[in-house]
GUSEDO-971311 format. One line per 10 residues: number of its first residue (from 1); their letters; for each residue x, y, z of C-alpha. Coordinates in Angstrom, 1 decimal. Example, Ala and Ser with C-alpha at 12.3 -4.5 7.8 and 13.67 -1.06 7.14 Angstrom:
2
1> as> 12.3 -4.5 7.8  13.7 -1.1 7.1 $
***
This chain:
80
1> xxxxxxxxxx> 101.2 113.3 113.8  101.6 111.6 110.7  99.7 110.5 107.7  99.7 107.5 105.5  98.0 106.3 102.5  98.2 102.5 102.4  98.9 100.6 99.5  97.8 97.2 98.5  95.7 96.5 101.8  91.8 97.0 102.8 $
11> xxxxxxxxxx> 93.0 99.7 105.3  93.5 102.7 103.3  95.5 105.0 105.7  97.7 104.9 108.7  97.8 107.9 111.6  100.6 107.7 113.9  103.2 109.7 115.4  107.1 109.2 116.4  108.2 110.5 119.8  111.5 110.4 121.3 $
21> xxxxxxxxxx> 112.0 107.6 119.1  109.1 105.3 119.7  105.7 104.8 117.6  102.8 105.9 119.3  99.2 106.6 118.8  98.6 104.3 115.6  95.7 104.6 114.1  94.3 102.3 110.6  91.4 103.4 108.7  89.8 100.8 107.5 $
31> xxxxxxxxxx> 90.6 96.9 107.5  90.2 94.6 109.8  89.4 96.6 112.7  90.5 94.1 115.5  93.3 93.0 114.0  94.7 96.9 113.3  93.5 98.2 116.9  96.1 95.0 118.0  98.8 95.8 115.9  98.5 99.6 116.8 $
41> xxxxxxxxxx> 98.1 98.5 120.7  101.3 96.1 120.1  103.3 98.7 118.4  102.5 101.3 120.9  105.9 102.8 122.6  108.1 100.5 120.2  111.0 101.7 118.9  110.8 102.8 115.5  113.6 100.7 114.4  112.4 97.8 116.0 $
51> xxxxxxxxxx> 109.0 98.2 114.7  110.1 98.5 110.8  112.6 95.4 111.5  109.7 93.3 113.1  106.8 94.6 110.3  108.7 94.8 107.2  108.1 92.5 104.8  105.0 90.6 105.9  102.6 89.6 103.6  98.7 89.5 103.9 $
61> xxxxxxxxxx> 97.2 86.1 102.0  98.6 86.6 98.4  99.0 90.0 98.3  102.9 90.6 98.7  102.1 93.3 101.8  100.5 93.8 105.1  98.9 96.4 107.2  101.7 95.9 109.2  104.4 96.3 106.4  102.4 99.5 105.0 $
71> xxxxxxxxxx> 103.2 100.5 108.5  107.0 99.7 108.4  107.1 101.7 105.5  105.1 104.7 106.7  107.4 104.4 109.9  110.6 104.5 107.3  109.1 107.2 105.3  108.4 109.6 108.5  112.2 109.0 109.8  113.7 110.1 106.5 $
***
């Protein structure tokens, strides 16, 4: 399982873990709790590849990242 500390969102970490190559189990603390319990439902048994191509680089209002792209670059972060 893997831990996160967000960055420039109202969630303020990400759980998740990375098996056989696909996300599973994510989890956000804090946020918009609907929205989060989508992405993480959404993301759910994606590959890892797929889910950093698809998340990266979205931005949340004016802040220049996301929930989702904090989790791109958690997901990055866990494959290095």
């Amino acid at each position: 399982m893997y831990q996160y500390e967000t960055s420039g969102t109202c969630s303020s970490e990400i759980h998740f873990d990375i098996k056989d190559g696909k996300v599973r189990d994510v989890v956000f603390e804090g946020g918009c709790n609907g929205n989060l319990k989508a992405i993480g439902k959404l993301v759910d048994g994606m590959d890892a590849a797929e889910c950093i191509a698809k998340l990266k680089g979205i931005s949340c209002g004016r802040k220049p990242t996301s929930c989702g792209d904090q989790l791109a670059h958690a997901i990055e972060l866990a494959l290095q």
